[in-house]
C-alpha positions as CSV (number, residue, x, y, z in Angstrom):
1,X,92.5,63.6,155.6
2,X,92.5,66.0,152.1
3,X,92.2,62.7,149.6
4,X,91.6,65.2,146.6
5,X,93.3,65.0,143.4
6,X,93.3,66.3,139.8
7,X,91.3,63.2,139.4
8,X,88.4,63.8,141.6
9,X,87.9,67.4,139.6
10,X,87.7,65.7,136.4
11,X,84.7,64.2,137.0
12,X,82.3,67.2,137.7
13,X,81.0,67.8,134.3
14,X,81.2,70.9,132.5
15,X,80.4,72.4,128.9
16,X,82.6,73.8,126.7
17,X,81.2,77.4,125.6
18,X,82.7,80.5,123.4
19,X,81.9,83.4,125.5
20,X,81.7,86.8,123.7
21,X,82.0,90.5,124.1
22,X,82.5,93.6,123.0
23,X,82.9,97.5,124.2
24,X,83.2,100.4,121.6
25,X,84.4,99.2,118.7
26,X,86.5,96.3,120.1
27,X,85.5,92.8,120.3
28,X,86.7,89.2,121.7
29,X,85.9,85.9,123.2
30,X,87.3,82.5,124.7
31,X,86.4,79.5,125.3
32,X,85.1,78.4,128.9
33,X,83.7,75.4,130.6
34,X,82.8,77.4,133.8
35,X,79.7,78.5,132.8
36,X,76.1,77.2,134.0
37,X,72.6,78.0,134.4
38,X,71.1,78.9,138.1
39,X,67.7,80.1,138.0
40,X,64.9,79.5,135.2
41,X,63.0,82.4,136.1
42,X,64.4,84.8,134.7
43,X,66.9,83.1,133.3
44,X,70.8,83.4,134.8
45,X,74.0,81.7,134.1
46,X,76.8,82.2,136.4
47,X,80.3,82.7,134.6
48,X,84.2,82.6,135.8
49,X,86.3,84.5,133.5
50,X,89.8,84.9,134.6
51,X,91.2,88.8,134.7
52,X,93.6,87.9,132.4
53,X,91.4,87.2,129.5
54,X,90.6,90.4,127.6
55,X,87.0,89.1,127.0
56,X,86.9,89.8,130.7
57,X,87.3,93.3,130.3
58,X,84.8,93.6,127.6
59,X,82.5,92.5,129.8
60,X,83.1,93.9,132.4
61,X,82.9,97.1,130.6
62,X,80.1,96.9,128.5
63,X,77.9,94.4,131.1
64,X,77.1,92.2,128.0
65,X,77.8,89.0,127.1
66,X,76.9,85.7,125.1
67,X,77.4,82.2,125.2
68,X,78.1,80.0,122.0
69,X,77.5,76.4,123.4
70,X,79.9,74.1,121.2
71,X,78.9,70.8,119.5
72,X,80.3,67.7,119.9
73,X,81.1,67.9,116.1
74,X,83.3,71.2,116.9
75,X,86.4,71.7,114.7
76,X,89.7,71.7,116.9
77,X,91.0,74.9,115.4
78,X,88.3,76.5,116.4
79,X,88.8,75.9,119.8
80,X,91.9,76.4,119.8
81,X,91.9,79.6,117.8
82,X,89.5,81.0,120.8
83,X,90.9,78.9,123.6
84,X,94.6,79.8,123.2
85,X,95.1,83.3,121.5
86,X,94.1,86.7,122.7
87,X,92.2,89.2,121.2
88,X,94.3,91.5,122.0
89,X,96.3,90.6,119.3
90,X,94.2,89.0,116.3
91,X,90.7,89.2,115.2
92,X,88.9,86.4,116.5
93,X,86.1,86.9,114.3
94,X,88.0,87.1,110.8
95,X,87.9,83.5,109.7
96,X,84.7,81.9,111.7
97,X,81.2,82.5,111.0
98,X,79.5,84.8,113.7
99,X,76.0,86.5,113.8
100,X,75.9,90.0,115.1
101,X,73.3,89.3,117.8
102,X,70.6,91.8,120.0
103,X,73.2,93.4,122.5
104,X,75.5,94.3,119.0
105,X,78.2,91.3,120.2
106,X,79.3,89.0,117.8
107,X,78.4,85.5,118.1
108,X,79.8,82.2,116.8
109,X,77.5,80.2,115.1
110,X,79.9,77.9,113.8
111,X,80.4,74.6,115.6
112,X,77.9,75.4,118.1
113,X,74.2,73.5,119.3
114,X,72.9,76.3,120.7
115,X,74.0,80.4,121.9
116,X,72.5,82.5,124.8
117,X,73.4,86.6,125.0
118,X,72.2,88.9,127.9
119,X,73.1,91.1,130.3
120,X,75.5,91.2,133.4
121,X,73.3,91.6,136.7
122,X,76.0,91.4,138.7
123,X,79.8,90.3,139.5
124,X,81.4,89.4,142.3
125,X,85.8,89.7,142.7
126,X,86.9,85.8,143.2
127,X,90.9,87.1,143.6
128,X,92.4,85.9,139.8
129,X,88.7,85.4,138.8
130,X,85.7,87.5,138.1
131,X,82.1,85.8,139.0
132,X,79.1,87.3,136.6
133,X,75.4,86.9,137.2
134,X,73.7,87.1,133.8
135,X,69.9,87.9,132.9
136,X,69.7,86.1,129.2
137,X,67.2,87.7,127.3
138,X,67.7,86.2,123.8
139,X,69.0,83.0,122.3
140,X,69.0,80.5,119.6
141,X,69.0,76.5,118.8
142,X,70.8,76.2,116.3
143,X,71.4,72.5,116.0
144,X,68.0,70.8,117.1
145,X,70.1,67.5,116.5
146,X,73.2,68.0,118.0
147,X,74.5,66.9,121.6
148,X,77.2,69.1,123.5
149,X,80.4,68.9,124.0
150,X,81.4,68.3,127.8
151,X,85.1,69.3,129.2
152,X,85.3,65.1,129.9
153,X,84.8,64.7,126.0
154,X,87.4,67.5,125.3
155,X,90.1,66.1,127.4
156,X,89.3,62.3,127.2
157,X,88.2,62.0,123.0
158,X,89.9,65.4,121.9
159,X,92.8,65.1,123.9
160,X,92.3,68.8,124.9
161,X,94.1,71.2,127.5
162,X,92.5,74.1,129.4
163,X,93.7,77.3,128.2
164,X,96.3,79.5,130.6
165,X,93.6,81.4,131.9
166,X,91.1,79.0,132.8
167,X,89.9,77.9,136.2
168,X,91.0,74.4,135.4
169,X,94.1,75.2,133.7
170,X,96.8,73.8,137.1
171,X,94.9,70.4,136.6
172,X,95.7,69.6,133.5
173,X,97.2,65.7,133.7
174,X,98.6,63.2,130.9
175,X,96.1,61.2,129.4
176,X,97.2,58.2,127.6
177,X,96.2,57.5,123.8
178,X,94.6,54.7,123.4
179,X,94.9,54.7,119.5
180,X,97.5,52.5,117.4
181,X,100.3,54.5,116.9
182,X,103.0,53.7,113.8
183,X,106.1,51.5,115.3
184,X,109.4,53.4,115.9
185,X,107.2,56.5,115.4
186,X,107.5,58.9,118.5
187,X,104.2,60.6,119.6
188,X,104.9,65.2,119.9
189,X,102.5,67.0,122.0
190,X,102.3,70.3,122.6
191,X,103.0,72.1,125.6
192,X,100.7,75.0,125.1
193,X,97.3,73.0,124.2
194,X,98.0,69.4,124.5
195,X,97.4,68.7,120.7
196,X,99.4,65.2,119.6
197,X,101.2,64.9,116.8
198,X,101.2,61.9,115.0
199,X,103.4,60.8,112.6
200,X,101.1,58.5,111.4
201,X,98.4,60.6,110.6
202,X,100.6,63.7,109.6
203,X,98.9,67.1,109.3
204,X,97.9,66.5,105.5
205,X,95.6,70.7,106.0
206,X,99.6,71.9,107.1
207,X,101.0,70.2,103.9
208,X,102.4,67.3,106.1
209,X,102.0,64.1,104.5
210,X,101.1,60.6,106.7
211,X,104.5,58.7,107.8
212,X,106.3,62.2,108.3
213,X,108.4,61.7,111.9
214,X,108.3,64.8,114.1
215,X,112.2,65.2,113.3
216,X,111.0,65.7,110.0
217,X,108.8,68.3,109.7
218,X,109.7,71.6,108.1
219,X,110.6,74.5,111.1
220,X,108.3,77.2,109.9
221,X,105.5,74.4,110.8
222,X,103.7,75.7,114.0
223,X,101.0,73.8,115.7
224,X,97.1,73.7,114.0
225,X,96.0,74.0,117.0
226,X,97.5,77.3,118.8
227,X,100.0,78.1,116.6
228,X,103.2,77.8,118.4
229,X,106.3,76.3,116.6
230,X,108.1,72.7,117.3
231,X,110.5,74.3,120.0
232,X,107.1,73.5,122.1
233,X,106.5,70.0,121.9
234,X,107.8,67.1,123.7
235,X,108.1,63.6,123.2
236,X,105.3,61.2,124.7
Protein backbone atom coordinates (compact mmCIF):
# COMPACT_ATOMS: atom_id res chain seq x y z
CA UNK A 1 0.00 0.00 0.00
CA UNK A 2 1.24 3.72 -1.57
CA UNK A 3 1.17 5.55 2.19
CA UNK A 4 2.94 8.68 0.51
CA UNK A 5 1.78 12.10 1.03
CA UNK A 6 2.82 15.71 0.56
CA UNK A 7 4.04 15.23 4.00
CA UNK A 8 6.51 12.57 3.52
CA UNK A 9 8.22 14.88 0.65
CA UNK A 10 8.62 17.63 2.91
CA UNK A 11 11.03 16.17 4.91
CA UNK A 12 13.86 15.49 2.31
CA UNK A 13 15.88 18.49 2.68
CA UNK A 14 16.81 20.81 0.12
CA UNK A 15 18.56 24.33 -0.46
CA UNK A 16 17.22 27.16 -1.78
CA UNK A 17 19.65 28.49 -4.69
CA UNK A 18 19.34 31.39 -7.48
CA UNK A 19 20.42 29.70 -10.49
CA UNK A 20 21.72 31.95 -13.35
CA UNK A 21 22.26 32.18 -17.05
CA UNK A 22 22.78 33.87 -19.94
CA UNK A 23 23.05 33.46 -23.95
CA UNK A 24 23.97 36.46 -26.25
CA UNK A 25 23.05 39.37 -24.77
CA UNK A 26 20.15 37.99 -22.71
CA UNK A 27 20.23 37.00 -19.14
CA UNK A 28 17.90 35.37 -16.33
CA UNK A 29 17.60 33.26 -13.29
CA UNK A 30 15.20 31.57 -10.62
CA UNK A 31 15.22 30.28 -7.70
CA UNK A 32 15.52 26.35 -7.12
CA UNK A 33 15.79 23.87 -4.36
CA UNK A 34 16.59 20.90 -6.72
CA UNK A 35 20.03 21.39 -6.94
CA UNK A 36 22.89 19.23 -5.23
CA UNK A 37 26.38 18.18 -5.40
CA UNK A 38 27.28 14.39 -6.74
CA UNK A 39 30.86 13.90 -7.10
CA UNK A 40 33.88 15.88 -5.39
CA UNK A 41 36.27 15.07 -8.01
CA UNK A 42 35.76 17.12 -10.31
CA UNK A 43 33.25 18.72 -8.89
CA UNK A 44 29.26 18.28 -10.26
CA UNK A 45 25.91 19.38 -9.14
CA UNK A 46 22.99 17.83 -10.70
CA UNK A 47 20.13 20.47 -11.45
CA UNK A 48 16.15 20.20 -12.38
CA UNK A 49 15.04 23.13 -14.15
CA UNK A 50 11.55 22.94 -15.48
CA UNK A 51 11.18 23.79 -19.47
CA UNK A 52 9.10 26.43 -18.69
CA UNK A 53 11.57 28.60 -16.89
CA UNK A 54 13.42 30.78 -19.46
CA UNK A 55 16.62 30.35 -17.37
CA UNK A 56 16.24 26.81 -18.76
CA UNK A 57 16.72 27.88 -22.07
CA UNK A 58 19.76 30.02 -21.36
CA UNK A 59 21.24 27.20 -20.22
CA UNK A 60 20.51 24.99 -22.25
CA UNK A 61 21.78 27.24 -24.93
CA UNK A 62 24.84 28.57 -23.70
CA UNK A 63 25.80 25.19 -21.48
CA UNK A 64 26.66 27.57 -18.52
CA UNK A 65 25.33 28.16 -15.38
CA UNK A 66 25.77 29.33 -11.68
CA UNK A 67 24.53 28.77 -8.46
CA UNK A 68 23.88 31.58 -5.75
CA UNK A 69 23.33 29.60 -2.51
CA UNK A 70 20.92 31.81 -0.39
CA UNK A 71 21.33 32.75 3.32
CA UNK A 72 19.15 32.20 5.97
CA UNK A 73 19.14 36.03 6.38
CA UNK A 74 17.76 36.28 2.64
CA UNK A 75 15.31 39.15 2.00
CA UNK A 76 11.79 37.80 0.90
CA UNK A 77 11.59 40.11 -2.15
CA UNK A 78 14.35 38.69 -3.29
CA UNK A 79 13.11 35.50 -3.55
CA UNK A 80 10.21 36.27 -4.68
CA UNK A 81 11.40 38.73 -7.29
CA UNK A 82 13.51 35.55 -8.83
CA UNK A 83 11.14 32.76 -7.67
CA UNK A 84 7.84 34.23 -9.17
CA UNK A 85 8.57 36.51 -12.27
CA UNK A 86 10.13 35.70 -15.61
CA UNK A 87 12.79 37.09 -17.28
CA UNK A 88 11.23 37.17 -20.02
CA UNK A 89 9.58 40.02 -19.07
CA UNK A 90 11.70 42.25 -16.43
CA UNK A 91 15.31 42.53 -15.74
CA UNK A 92 16.13 40.38 -12.94
CA UNK A 93 19.33 42.00 -12.37
CA UNK A 94 18.22 45.80 -12.20
CA UNK A 95 17.57 46.23 -8.53
CA UNK A 96 19.92 43.33 -6.76
CA UNK A 97 23.52 43.25 -6.48
CA UNK A 98 25.26 40.71 -8.92
CA UNK A 99 28.97 40.06 -9.86
CA UNK A 100 29.66 39.33 -13.48
CA UNK A 101 31.47 36.03 -12.85
CA UNK A 102 34.23 33.74 -15.13
CA UNK A 103 31.68 32.26 -17.77
CA UNK A 104 30.34 36.18 -18.30
CA UNK A 105 26.87 35.20 -16.27
CA UNK A 106 25.65 37.43 -13.76
CA UNK A 107 25.63 36.30 -10.28
CA UNK A 108 23.71 37.35 -7.17
CA UNK A 109 25.80 38.16 -4.44
CA UNK A 110 23.13 39.61 -2.46
CA UNK A 111 21.53 37.44 0.19
CA UNK A 112 23.66 34.55 -0.55
CA UNK A 113 26.47 32.31 1.81
CA UNK A 114 28.14 31.11 -0.91
CA UNK A 115 27.91 30.83 -5.34
CA UNK A 116 29.29 28.12 -7.64
CA UNK A 117 29.42 28.71 -11.81
CA UNK A 118 30.55 26.07 -14.41
CA UNK A 119 29.80 24.34 -17.18
CA UNK A 120 26.96 21.87 -18.43
CA UNK A 121 28.53 18.31 -19.00
CA UNK A 122 25.51 16.99 -19.80
CA UNK A 123 21.52 16.89 -19.65
CA UNK A 124 19.24 14.44 -19.70
CA UNK A 125 15.05 15.07 -20.94
CA UNK A 126 13.02 14.24 -17.55
CA UNK A 127 9.41 14.96 -19.65
CA UNK A 128 8.39 18.73 -18.04
CA UNK A 129 11.93 18.74 -16.67
CA UNK A 130 15.47 19.12 -17.84
CA UNK A 131 18.32 17.14 -15.69
CA UNK A 132 21.95 18.98 -16.05
CA UNK A 133 25.31 17.57 -14.98
CA UNK A 134 27.55 20.45 -14.14
CA UNK A 135 31.53 20.61 -14.02
CA UNK A 136 32.01 23.84 -11.46
CA UNK A 137 35.14 25.35 -12.04
CA UNK A 138 34.96 28.53 -9.98
CA UNK A 139 33.15 29.75 -6.87
CA UNK A 140 33.11 31.93 -3.97
CA UNK A 141 32.33 32.10 0.02
CA UNK A 142 30.91 34.87 0.53
CA UNK A 143 29.56 34.65 3.96
CA UNK A 144 32.16 32.59 6.06
CA UNK A 145 29.48 33.11 8.91
CA UNK A 146 26.40 32.39 7.47
CA UNK A 147 24.26 29.11 7.58
CA UNK A 148 21.86 28.19 4.51
CA UNK A 149 18.63 28.44 3.90
CA UNK A 150 16.82 24.88 3.54
CA UNK A 151 13.31 24.60 1.55
CA UNK A 152 11.95 23.27 5.36
CA UNK A 153 13.06 26.80 6.68
CA UNK A 154 11.36 28.56 3.57
CA UNK A 155 8.13 26.87 3.93
CA UNK A 156 8.02 26.30 7.79
CA UNK A 157 9.76 30.07 9.20
CA UNK A 158 9.12 32.09 5.80
CA UNK A 159 5.94 30.69 5.06
CA UNK A 160 7.08 30.25 1.43
CA UNK A 161 5.48 28.53 -1.72
CA UNK A 162 7.35 26.86 -4.57
CA UNK A 163 7.23 28.77 -7.62
CA UNK A 164 4.84 27.36 -10.77
CA UNK A 165 7.60 25.81 -12.33
CA UNK A 166 9.21 24.01 -9.69
CA UNK A 167 9.48 20.35 -9.17
CA UNK A 168 7.76 20.72 -5.80
CA UNK A 169 5.31 23.26 -6.88
CA UNK A 170 1.78 20.35 -6.73
CA UNK A 171 2.88 19.87 -3.06
CA UNK A 172 2.48 22.90 -1.80
CA UNK A 173 0.03 22.39 1.56
CA UNK A 174 -1.32 24.95 4.28
CA UNK A 175 0.84 25.52 7.06
CA UNK A 176 -0.63 27.03 10.05
CA UNK A 177 0.87 30.36 11.67
CA UNK A 178 1.79 29.91 14.76
CA UNK A 179 2.20 33.70 15.58
CA UNK A 180 -0.36 35.97 17.56
CA UNK A 181 -2.49 37.44 15.24
CA UNK A 182 -4.68 40.85 16.03
CA UNK A 183 -8.48 39.74 17.26
CA UNK A 184 -11.24 40.22 14.62
CA UNK A 185 -8.34 40.80 12.22
CA UNK A 186 -8.58 38.25 9.21
CA UNK A 187 -5.19 36.72 7.99
CA UNK A 188 -4.85 37.30 3.46
CA UNK A 189 -2.51 35.07 1.73
CA UNK A 190 -1.62 34.97 -1.53
CA UNK A 191 -2.43 32.49 -3.99
CA UNK A 192 0.61 32.99 -6.22
CA UNK A 193 3.50 32.77 -3.41
CA UNK A 194 1.88 32.07 -0.18
CA UNK A 195 3.02 35.47 1.37
CA UNK A 196 0.47 36.35 4.61
CA UNK A 197 -0.86 39.38 5.03
CA UNK A 198 -1.19 40.64 8.30
CA UNK A 199 -3.12 43.32 9.43
CA UNK A 200 -1.31 43.52 12.38
CA UNK A 201 1.93 44.05 11.08
CA UNK A 202 0.77 45.99 7.87
CA UNK A 203 3.30 46.44 4.99
CA UNK A 204 4.82 49.80 6.64
CA UNK A 205 7.88 49.45 2.93
CA UNK A 206 4.17 49.53 0.76
CA UNK A 207 3.01 52.58 2.73
CA UNK A 208 0.52 50.32 4.82
CA UNK A 209 0.50 51.22 8.25
CA UNK A 210 0.13 48.40 11.30
CA UNK A 211 -3.82 47.83 12.24
CA UNK A 212 -4.75 48.33 8.43
CA UNK A 213 -7.55 45.27 7.69
CA UNK A 214 -7.13 43.60 4.33
CA UNK A 215 -10.57 45.27 3.30
CA UNK A 216 -8.75 48.32 3.81
CA UNK A 217 -5.97 48.48 1.76
CA UNK A 218 -5.71 50.73 -1.21
CA UNK A 219 -6.41 48.56 -4.75
CA UNK A 220 -3.37 49.66 -6.61
CA UNK A 221 -1.52 47.72 -3.59
CA UNK A 222 -0.03 44.44 -5.18
CA UNK A 223 1.69 41.87 -3.15
CA UNK A 224 5.68 42.60 -1.97
CA UNK A 225 6.26 39.51 -2.67
CA UNK A 226 5.34 38.67 -6.39
CA UNK A 227 3.51 41.50 -7.26
CA UNK A 228 0.10 40.41 -8.00
CA UNK A 229 -2.90 42.56 -6.84
CA UNK A 230 -5.61 41.80 -3.90
CA UNK A 231 -8.04 39.95 -6.45
CA UNK A 232 -5.37 37.07 -5.45
CA UNK A 233 -5.56 36.51 -1.92
CA UNK A 234 -7.82 34.62 0.19
CA UNK A 235 -8.95 34.63 3.62
CA UNK A 236 -7.02 32.18 6.14
Amino acid sequence: MNTLTADTLFKITYGMYIVTSKYGGQASGFVSNTAMQITSQPIRIALCASKKNFTTELIQKSKKVAFSALSMKADQKLIGHFGFKSGRDINKFSDFKYITGETGIPIVEEDAMAWFEGQVESELDMDTHILFIVNIENGKIVDPQGDAMTYNYYREVLRGKAPAHAPTHNLNINIEKKEEKMDNKAIWICDVCGYEYDPAKGDPDSGIAPGTAFEDIPDDWVCPICGVDKSNFSKK
